[in-house]
C-alpha positions as CSV (number, residue, x, y, z in Angstrom):
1,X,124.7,145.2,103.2
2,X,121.3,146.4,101.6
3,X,120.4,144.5,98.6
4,X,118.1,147.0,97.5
5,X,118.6,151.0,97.3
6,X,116.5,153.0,99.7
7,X,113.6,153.5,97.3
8,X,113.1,149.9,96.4
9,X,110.6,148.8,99.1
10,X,108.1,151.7,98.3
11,X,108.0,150.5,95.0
12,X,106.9,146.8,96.5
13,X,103.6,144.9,96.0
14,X,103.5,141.8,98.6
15,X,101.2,139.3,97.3
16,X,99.5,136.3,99.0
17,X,102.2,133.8,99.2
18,X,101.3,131.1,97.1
19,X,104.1,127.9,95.9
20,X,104.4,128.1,92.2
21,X,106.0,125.6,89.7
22,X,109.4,125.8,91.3
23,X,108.5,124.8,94.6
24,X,109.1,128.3,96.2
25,X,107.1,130.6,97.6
26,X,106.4,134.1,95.7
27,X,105.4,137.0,97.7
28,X,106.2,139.8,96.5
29,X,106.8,141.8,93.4
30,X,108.1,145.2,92.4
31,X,108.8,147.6,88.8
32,X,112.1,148.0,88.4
33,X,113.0,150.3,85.0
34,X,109.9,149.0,83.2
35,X,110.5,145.5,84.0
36,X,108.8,143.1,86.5
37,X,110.7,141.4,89.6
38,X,108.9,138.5,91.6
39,X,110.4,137.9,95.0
40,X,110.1,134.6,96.3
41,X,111.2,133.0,99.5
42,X,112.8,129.7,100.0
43,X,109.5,127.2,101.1
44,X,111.1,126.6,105.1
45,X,113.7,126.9,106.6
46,X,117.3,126.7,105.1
47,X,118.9,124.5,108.0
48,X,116.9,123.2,111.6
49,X,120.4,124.1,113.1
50,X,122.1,127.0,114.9
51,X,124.2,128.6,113.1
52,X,126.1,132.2,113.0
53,X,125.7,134.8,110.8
54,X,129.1,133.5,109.1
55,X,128.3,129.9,109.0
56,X,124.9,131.1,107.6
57,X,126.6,133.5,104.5
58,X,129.3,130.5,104.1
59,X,125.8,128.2,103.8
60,X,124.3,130.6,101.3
61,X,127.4,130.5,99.2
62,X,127.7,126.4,99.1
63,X,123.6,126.7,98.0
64,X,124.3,129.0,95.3
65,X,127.0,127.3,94.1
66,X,125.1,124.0,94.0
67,X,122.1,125.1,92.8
68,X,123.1,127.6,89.8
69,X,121.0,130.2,91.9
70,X,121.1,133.7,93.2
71,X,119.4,133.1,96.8
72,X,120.4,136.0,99.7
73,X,119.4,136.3,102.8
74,X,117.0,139.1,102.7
75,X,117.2,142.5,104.4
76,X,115.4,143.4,107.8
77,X,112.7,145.6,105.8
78,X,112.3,142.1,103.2
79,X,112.5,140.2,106.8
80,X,109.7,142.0,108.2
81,X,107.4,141.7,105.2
82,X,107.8,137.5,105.5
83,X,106.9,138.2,109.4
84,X,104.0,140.4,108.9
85,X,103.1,137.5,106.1
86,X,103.9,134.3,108.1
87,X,100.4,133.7,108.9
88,X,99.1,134.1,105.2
89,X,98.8,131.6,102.1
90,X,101.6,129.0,101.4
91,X,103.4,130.7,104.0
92,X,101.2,129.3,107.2
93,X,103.3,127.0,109.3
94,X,106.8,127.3,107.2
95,X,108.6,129.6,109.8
96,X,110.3,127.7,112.7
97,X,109.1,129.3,116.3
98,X,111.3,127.1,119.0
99,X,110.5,127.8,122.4
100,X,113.7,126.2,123.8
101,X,115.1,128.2,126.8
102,X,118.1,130.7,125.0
103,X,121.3,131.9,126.0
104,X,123.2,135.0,125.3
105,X,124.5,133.2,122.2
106,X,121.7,130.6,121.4
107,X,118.6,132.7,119.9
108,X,115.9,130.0,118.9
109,X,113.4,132.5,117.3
110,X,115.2,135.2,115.2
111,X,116.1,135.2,111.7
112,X,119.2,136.2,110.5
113,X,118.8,139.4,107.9
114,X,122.0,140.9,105.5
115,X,121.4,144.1,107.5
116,X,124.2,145.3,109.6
117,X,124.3,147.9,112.4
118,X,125.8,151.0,110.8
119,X,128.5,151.4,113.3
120,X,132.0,150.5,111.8
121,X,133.5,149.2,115.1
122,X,130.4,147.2,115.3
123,X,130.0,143.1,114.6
124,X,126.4,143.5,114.7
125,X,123.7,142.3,112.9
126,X,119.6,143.2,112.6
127,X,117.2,140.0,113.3
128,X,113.6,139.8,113.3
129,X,112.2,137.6,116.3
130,X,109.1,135.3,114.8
131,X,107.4,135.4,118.0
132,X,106.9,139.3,118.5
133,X,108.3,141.0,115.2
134,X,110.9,142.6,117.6
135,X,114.0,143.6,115.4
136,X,116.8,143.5,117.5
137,X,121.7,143.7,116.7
138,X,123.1,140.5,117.3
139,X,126.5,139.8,117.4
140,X,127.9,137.9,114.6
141,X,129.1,135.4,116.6
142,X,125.4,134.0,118.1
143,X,124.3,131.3,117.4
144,X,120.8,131.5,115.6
145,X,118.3,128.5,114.4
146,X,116.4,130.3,111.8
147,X,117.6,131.7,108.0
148,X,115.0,132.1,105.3
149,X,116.3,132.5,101.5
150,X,115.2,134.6,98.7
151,X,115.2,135.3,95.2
152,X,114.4,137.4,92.6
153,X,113.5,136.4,89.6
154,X,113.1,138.7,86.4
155,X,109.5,138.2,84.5
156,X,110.2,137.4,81.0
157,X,107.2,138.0,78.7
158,X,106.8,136.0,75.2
């Protein structure tokens, strides 16, 4: 599923990740119909446990319900942007890089996105691996560590 339409990412500013008042981590912005959207990222890691990518959406949904929020898992174009940015501002040292020896379903570096492989017969999802920026399918069923949230959050001017 892709949050945004196919336009939306040329129309984004990243910024230098910096923590602002709410204890996450904004970095990125974008125009949408006159109005401006900040995009900020969850300040670590959701959970230091594997999970897959159903556990992970089931996760989301128990966090949004708690916390009165609209947090998603981003896409793998959003994903990519947090790698390329991992090594910048407030985001330095927040993403999770385990080295522990993997299996076919135990992948300790990649980060679930909301993309999914366009094939219908397919169970396949995009992740971004923090150690190369590889993008590679997994299959639903794997069991990953990482998941990053995000949010968007409309600017209301006074």
């Amino acid at each position: 599923m892709m949050l945004f339409e196919d336009n939306f990412l040329s129309e984004l500013t990243l910024v230098t990740p910096k923590i602002d008042d709410s204890g996450d981590i904004l970095f990125a912005t974008y125009y949408q119909f006159g109005d401006l959207f900040n995009i900020y990222a969850a300040p670590n890691d959701s959970r230091n446990e594997l999970m897959t990518y159903d556990t992970t959406v089931n996760n989301l949904k128990k966090i949004n319900k708690k916390t009165k929020q609209n947090w998603f898992i981003p896409d793998r174009e959003l994903m990519m942007h947090m790698y390329t940015m991992r090594n910048v501002g407030d985001f330095i040292n927040t993403f999770v890089i385990d080295e522990r020896e993997q299996s076919d379903f135990y992948i300790s570096h990649y980060y679930w996105t909301s993309t999914k492989y366009s094939s219908s017969s397919s169970n396949r999802v995009y992740s971004v691996d923090f150690t190369d920026g590889d993008k590679i399918m997994l299959r639903q069923n794997a069991r990953v560590l990482n998941h990053r949230l995000c949010r968007i959050k409309k600017e209301i001017y006074v």
